[in-house]
Legacy VTK file of the C-alpha trace (Angstrom):
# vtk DataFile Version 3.0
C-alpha trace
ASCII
DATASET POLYDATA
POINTS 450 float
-5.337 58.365 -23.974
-5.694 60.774 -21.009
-9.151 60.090 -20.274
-8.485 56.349 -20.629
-5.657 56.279 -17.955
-7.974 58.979 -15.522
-10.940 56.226 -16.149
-8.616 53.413 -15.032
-7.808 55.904 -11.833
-11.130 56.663 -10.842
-12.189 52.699 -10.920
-8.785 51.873 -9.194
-10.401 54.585 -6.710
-13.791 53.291 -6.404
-12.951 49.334 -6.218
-9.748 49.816 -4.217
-5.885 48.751 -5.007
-5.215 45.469 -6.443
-2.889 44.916 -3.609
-4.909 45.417 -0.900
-7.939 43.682 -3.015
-5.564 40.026 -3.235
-5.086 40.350 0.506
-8.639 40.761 1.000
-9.401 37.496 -1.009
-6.428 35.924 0.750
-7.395 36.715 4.237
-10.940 36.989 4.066
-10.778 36.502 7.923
-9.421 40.111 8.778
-10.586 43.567 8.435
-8.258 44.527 5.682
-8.990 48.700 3.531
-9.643 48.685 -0.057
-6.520 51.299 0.071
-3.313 51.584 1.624
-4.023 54.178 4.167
-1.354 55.648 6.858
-3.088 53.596 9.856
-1.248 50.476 10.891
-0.328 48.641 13.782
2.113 47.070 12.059
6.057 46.951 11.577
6.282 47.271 7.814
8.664 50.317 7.123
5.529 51.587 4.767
4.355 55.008 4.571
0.775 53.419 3.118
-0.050 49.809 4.239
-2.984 47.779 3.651
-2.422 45.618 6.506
-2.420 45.804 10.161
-0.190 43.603 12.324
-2.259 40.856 11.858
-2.140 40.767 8.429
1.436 41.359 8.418
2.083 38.286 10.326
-0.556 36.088 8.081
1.450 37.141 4.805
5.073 36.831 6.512
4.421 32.832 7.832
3.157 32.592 3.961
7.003 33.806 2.633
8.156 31.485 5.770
6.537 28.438 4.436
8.013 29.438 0.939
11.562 29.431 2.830
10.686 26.286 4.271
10.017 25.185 1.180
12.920 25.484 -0.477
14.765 23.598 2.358
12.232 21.071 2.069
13.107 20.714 -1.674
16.589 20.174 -0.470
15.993 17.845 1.947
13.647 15.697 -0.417
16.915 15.688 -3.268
18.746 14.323 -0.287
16.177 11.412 0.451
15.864 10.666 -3.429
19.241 10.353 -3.671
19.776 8.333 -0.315
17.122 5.664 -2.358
19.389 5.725 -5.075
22.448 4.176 -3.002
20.062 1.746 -1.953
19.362 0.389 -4.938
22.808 0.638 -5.676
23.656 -1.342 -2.795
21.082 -3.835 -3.088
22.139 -4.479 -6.872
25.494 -4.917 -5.250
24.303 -7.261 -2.280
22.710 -9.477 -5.284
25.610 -9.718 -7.393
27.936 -10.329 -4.502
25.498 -13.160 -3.587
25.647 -14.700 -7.531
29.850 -14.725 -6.947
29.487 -16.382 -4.233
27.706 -19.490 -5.296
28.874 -22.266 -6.588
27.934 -22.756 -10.396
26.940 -26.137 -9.447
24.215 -25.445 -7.419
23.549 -21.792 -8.470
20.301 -23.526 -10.866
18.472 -24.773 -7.775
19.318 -21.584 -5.206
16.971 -18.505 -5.532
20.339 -16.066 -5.583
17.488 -13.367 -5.495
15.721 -14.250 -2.697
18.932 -14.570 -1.053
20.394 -11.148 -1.920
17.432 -9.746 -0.770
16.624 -11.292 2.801
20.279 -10.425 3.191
19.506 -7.032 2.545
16.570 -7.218 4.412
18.834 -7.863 7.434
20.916 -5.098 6.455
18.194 -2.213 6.794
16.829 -3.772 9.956
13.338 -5.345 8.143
14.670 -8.629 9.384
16.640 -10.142 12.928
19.525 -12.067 12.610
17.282 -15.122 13.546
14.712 -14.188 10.562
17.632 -14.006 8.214
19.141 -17.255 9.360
15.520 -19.307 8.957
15.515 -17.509 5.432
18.942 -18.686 4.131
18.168 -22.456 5.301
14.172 -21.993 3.641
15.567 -21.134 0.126
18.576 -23.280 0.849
16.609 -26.423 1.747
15.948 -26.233 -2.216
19.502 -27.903 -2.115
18.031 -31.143 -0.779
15.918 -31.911 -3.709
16.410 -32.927 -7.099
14.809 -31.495 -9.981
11.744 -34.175 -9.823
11.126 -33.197 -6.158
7.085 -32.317 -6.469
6.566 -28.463 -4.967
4.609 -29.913 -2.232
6.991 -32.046 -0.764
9.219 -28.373 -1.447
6.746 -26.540 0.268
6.225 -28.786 3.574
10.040 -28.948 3.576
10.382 -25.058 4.049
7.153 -25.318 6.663
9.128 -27.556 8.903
11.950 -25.297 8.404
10.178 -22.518 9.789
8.731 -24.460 12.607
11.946 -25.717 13.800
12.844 -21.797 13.733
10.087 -21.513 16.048
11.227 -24.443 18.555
15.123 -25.203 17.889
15.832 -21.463 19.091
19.349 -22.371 20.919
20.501 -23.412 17.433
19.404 -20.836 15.136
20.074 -18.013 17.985
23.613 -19.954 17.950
24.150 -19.265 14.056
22.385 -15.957 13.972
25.078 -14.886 16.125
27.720 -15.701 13.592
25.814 -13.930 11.260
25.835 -10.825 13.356
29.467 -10.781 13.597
30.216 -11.529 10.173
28.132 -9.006 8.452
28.744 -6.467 11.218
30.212 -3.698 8.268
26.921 -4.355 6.113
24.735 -3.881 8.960
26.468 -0.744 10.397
26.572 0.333 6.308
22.188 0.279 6.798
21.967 1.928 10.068
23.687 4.862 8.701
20.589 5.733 6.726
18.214 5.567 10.055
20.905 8.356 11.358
20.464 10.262 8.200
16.611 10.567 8.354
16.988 12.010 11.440
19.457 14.722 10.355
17.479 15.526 6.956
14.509 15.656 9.854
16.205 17.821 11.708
17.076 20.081 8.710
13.691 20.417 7.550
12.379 21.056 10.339
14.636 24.050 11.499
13.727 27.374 13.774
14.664 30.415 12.175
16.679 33.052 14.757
14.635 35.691 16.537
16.542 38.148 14.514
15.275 36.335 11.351
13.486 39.378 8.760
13.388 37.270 5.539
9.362 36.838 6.292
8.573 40.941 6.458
11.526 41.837 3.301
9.313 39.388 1.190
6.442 40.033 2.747
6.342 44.004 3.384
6.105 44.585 -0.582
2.619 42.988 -0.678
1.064 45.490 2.363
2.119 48.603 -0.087
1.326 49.579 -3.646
3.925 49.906 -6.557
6.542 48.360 -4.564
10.276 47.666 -6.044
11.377 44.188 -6.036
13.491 43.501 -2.874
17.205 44.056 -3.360
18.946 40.555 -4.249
22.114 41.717 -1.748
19.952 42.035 1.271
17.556 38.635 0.405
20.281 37.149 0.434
21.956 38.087 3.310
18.466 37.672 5.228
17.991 34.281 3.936
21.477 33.113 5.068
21.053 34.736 8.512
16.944 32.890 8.794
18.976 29.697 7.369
21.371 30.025 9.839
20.707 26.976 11.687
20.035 25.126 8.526
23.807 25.431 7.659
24.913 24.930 11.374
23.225 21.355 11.068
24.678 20.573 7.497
28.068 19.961 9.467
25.910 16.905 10.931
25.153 15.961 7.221
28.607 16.147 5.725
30.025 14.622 8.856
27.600 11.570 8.320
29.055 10.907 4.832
32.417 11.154 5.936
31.997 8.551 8.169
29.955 6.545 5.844
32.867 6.856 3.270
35.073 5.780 5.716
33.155 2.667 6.200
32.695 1.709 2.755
36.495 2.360 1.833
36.657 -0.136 4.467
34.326 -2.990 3.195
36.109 -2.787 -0.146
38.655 -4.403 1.711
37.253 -6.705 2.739
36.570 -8.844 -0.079
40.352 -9.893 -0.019
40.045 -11.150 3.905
40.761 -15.004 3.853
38.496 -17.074 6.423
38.703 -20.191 7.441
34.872 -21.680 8.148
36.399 -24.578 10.124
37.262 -21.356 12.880
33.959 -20.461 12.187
31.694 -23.433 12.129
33.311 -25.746 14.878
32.970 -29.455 15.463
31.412 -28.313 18.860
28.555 -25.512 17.352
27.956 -28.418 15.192
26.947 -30.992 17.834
25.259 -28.417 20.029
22.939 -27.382 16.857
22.439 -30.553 16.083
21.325 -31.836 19.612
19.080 -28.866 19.790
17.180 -29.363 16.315
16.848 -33.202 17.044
15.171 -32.717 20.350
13.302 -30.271 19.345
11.624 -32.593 16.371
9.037 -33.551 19.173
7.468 -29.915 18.779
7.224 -29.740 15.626
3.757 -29.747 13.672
4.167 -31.949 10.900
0.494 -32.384 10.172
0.344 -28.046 9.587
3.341 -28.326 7.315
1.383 -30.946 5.036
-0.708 -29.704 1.709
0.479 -25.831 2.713
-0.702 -23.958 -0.151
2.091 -23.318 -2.352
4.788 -20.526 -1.454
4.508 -17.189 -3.356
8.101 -16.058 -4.959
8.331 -12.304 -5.000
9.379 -11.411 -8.702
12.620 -10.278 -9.212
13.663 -8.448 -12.760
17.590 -9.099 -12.688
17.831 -6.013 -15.266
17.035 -3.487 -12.608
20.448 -3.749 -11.065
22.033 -4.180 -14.368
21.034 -1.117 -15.741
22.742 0.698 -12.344
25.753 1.640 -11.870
27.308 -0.602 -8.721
29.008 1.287 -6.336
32.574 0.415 -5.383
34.604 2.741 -3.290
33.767 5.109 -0.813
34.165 7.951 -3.423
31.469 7.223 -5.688
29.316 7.624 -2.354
31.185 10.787 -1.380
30.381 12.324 -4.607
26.689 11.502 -4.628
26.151 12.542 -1.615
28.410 15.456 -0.387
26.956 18.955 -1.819
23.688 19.669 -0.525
22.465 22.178 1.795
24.989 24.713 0.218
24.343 28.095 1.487
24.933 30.041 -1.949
22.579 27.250 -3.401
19.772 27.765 -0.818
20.311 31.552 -0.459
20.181 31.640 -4.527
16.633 29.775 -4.431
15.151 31.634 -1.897
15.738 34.902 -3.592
14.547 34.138 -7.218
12.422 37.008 -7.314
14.826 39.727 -5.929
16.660 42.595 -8.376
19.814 43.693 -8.452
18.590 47.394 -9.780
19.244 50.594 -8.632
15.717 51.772 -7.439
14.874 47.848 -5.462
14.080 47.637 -1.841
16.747 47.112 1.059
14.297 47.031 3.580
14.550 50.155 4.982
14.326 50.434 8.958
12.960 46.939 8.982
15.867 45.030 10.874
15.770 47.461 13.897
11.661 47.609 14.037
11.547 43.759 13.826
13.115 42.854 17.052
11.658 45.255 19.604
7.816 44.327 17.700
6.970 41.219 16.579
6.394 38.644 18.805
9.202 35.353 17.925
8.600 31.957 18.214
11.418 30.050 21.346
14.070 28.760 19.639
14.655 25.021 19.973
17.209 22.063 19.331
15.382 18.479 20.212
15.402 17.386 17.287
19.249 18.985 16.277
20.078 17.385 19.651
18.838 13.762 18.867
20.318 13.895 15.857
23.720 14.767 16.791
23.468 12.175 19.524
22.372 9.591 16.763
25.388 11.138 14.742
28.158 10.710 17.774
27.072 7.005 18.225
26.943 6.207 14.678
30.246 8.415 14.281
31.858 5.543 17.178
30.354 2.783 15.841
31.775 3.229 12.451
35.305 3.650 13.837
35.036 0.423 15.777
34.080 -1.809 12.758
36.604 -0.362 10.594
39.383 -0.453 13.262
38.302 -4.313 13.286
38.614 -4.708 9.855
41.826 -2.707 9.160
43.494 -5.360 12.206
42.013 -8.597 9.754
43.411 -6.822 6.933
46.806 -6.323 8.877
47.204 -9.579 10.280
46.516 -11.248 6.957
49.424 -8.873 5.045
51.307 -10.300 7.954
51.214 -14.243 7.336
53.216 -15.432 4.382
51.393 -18.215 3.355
47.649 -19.385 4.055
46.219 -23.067 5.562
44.870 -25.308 2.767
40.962 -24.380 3.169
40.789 -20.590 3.545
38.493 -19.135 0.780
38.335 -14.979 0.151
35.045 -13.517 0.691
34.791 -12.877 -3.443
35.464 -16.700 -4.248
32.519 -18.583 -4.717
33.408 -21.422 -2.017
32.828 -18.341 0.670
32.010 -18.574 4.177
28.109 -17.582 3.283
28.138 -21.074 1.334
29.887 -23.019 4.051
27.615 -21.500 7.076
24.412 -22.543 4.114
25.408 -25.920 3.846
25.727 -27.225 7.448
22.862 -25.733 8.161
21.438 -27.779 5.448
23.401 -30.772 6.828
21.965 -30.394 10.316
18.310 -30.163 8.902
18.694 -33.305 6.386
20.154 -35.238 9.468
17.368 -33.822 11.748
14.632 -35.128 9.327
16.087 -38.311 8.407
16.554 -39.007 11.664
12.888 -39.179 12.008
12.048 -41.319 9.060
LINES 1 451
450 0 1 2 3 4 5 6 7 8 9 10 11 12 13 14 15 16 17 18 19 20 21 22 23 24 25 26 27 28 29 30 31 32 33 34 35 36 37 38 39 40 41 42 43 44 45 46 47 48 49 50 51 52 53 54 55 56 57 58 59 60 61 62 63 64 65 66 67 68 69 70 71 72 73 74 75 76 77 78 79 80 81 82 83 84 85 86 87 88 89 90 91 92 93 94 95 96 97 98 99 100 101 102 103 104 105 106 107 108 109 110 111 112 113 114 115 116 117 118 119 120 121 122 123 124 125 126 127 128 129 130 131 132 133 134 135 136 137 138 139 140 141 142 143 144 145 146 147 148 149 150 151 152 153 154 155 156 157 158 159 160 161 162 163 164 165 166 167 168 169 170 171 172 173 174 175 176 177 178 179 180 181 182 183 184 185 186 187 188 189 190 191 192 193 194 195 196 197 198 199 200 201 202 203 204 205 206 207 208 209 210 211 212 213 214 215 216 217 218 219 220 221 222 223 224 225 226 227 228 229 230 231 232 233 234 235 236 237 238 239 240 241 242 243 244 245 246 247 248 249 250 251 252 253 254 255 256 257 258 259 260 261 262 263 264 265 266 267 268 269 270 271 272 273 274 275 276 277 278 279 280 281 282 283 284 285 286 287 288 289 290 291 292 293 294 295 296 297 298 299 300 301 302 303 304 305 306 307 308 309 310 311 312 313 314 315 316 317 318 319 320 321 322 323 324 325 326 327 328 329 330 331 332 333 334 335 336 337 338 339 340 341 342 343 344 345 346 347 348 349 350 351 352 353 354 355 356 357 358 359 360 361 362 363 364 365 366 367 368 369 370 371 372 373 374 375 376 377 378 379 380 381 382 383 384 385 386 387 388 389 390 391 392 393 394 395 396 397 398 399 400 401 402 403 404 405 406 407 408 409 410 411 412 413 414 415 416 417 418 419 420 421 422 423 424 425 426 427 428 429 430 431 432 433 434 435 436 437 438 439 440 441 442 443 444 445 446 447 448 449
C-alpha cells in the first residue's frame, strides 16, 4: 500500500498537480507551473499558488459570471412569470369581450379576434387608430347575413381599411374615445415595458469595488488541497457583491405595488355605469359621418375587389380556460412580490461552501483586495433610467386610479340612474355601442354610394 501511494506521489511529481494541470487546460493562453510554487504576483492569501495575477483575474471573472448567473436565473423566473400574467390577462381581456356581446350577434362576431386586437392595443403592438379600423373590420361581419359569399366579406373589410387610410378625422375622432376609455388597460401594459427595464437593470448590475466574492471562490483553485470556503463568509461576500442587486429590488417591489394598486382599481370598474349617448354624441356622429362620405372619392374600390381571402389567426378557446383568471390586485401581488430575496440569492451563490470547522474564511483577502486589484468604475445608467421609467410610471398610475376612484365616487353618490346607462360587465356595454355606430356610419357611407 506504501509503495502504491509513493508511486501516485512521484507521478503527481513528474506530471504536476491536478490543480494547476485544469488551469493549464483552462487558460492555455498564460504561462501557468505544473506546481504551486511560492512565486506570484498575485493577491491570493496562498502560501503556494499556481497562478500569477493574471490568472487570478481569468479564474475570478469565471466565479463572477457564476454570480451573475445566479441573478440572471432570478431575473429570467421574473420574466417567465411576468408572461404568465399575460396570458392571464389576455384570457381575461377575451372573456370580458364574450360578456360583453350580445348573444344575438355573438355567432357572427369573431369575440377572439376582438379580445385580441384589444390586447394588442393594450401592450402597445397596435395605435388607437389600428385598434379602431380592427373593431369595425371584424365588426363589419355584422352587416351580412349568413349567405353573404366571403368575397363580398372580404372586399367589405378592404374598403374598411381603405377608408382607415383616407377618413382619418373620423377614425382619429373615435380612436380618441378609445384612448380615454381604456386608459387603466393601457397603463395596466405599459407597466411591463417599465419592468423590463428594472429586471435589465438587475441583471445587469456592477458589483462594489470592495466586492471579494470572485478571489474567496476563486483563490481555492490557485492552491492545492484547499478547504471548501466557509458558508458564513460566502455569504456575507455575496450579499456585500449583490449589494446593488438588492438596492434595485426596492425598484421591483415598488413596481408591483403600484401595479396592484392599479388593478385593485380596474376591478372597480366593472360596476361604473356609462351612458354612450355622453359618449357617442349626435355631433361626433355627423362629423364622422361627413368625413367618411367625402372621403368615398379616395377610396380604391377596384383593389378591394377579388382580394384573396383573409387569413383568421387560430384561436384554441381552452388555453385561457385551463388558466386561472386573475381578479384582484392580490393574486398579482402574490405572483409577483418575492424575488430577488437576499437570503435566496446569497443561499444560491454559496451552494458549494461548508459550514466545518477546518473551511476557508479567506484569510487576509479583504484587506489585500482593495489596495491590488485593479476594479472596474462603478455605474448607474441603466439603475437611473429605470428609476426614471419607475417615477413616471409610479405618477401615471396614481392619476388613472385617482380618476377612477372620482367615477366610482360620484356614481355611490346619485341615487338613481337615467334609463340607458349600461355597467361595463353587461353585455349592452359601451364597447358594443361605440361597435355599432361605427358600423352604422360605414353601412350609410356605402349605401350612399350604391
Amino acid at each position: 500500500m506504501f509503495a502504491v501511494v509513493l508511486i501516485l506521489a512521484q507521478v503527481s511529481a513528474f506530471y504536476g498537480a491536478p490543480g494547476c494541470i485544469d488551469l493549464k487546460k483552462e487558460f492555455p493562453q498564460f504561462k501557468i507551473p505544473r506546481k504551486p510554487t511560492t512565486e506570484t504576483d498575485g493577491v491570493c492569501p496562498l502560501t503556494k499558488t499556481c497562478c500569477k495575477l493574471e490568472v487570478e483575474m481569468g479564474v475570478q471573472d469565471k466565479v463572477m459570471d457564476g454570480l451573475r448567473g445566479v441573478v440572471g436565473q432570478e431575473v429570467n423566473t421574473a420574466r417567465n412569470t411576468l408572461n404568465t400574467v399575460k396570458t392571464m390577462t389576455a384570457g381575461t381581456m377575451t372573456k370580458m369581450m364574450d360578456e360583453l356581446v350580445p348573444e344575438d350577434i355573438k355567432s357572427s362576431i369573431d369575440i377572439p379576434k376582438i379580445g385580441e386586437a384589444v390586447w394588442s392595443y393594450v401592450m402597445n403592438d397596435i395605435t388607437a387608430y389600428n385598434l379602431t379600423i380592427e373593431v369595425a373590420v371584424i365588426g363589419s361581419r355584422l352587416l351580412f347575413t349568413d349567405k353573404a359569399g366571403q368575397d363580398l366579406i372580404d372586399m367589405t373589410e378592404c374598403i374598411i381599411r381603405e377608408l382607415g387610410l383616407h377618413a382619418t378625422d373620423a377614425f382619429v375622432a373615435i380612436a380618441s374615445i378609445v384612448e380615454n376609455e381604456l386608459e387603466a388597460p393601457k397603463t395596466f401594459g405599459d407597466g411591463f415595458a417599465v419592468a423590463e427595464k428594472i429586471l435589465n437593470s438587475i441583471k445587469n448590475f456592477e458589483a462594489p469595488d470592495d466586492c471579494t466574492y470572485g478571489q474567496l471562490l476563486g483563490c481555492p483553485r490557485c492552491g492545492i488541497r484547499m478547504p471548501a470556503v466557509c458558508s458564513d463568509s460566502c455569504t456575507a461576500s455575496a450579499n456585500n457583491c449583490l449589494s446593488n442587486v438588492y438596492q434595485q429590488s426596492n425598484l421591483w417591489r415598488q413596481w408591483v405595488e403600484s401595479l396592484v394598486q392599479l388593478v385593485d382599481a380596474m376591478v372597480l370598474m366593472k360596476d361604473i355605469k356609462v351612458d354612450p349617448n355622453d359618449i357617442v354624441t349626435p355631433d361626433l356622429i355627423e362629423d364622422v359621418t361627413h368625413d367618411i362620405l367625402s372621403s368615398m372619392g379616395d377610396v380604391n374600390f377596384r383593389q378591394c375587389r377579388g382580394v384573396s381571402k383573409r387569413s383568421v389567426a387560430t384561436y384554441d378557446p381552452e388555453i385561457f380556460r385551463s388558466k386561472r383568471q386573475m381578479s384582484e390586485g392580490a393574486l398579482l401581488g402574490n405572483l409577483l412580490t418575492g424575488f430577488f430575496d437576499s437570503y435566496t440569492l446569497n443561499t444560491n451563490a454559496c451552494r458549494g461552501s461548508s459550514s466545518k470547522a477546518n473551511c476557508w474564511t479567506g484569510g487576509e483577502l479583504s484587506q489585500s483586495i482593495q489596495s491590488n486589484r485593479a476594479t472596474k468604475s462603478y455605474t448607474h445608467d441603466l439603475e437611473i433610467e429605470a428609476a426614471d421609467a419607475l417615477n413616471q410610471y409610479v405618477q401615471k398610475v396614481d392619476d388613472v386610479v385617482s380618476k377612477i376612484h372620482a367615477k366610482v365616487r360620484q356614481q355611490r353618490s346619485m341615487v338613481f340612474y337615467p334609463e340607458g346607462y349600461n355597467s361595463y360587465s353587461r353585455s349592452i356595454s359601451l364597447t358594443y355601442n361605440l361597435t355599432l355606430h361605427l358600423l352604422a356610419l360605414l353601412l350609410t357611407a356605402m349605401i350612399y354610394t350604391v
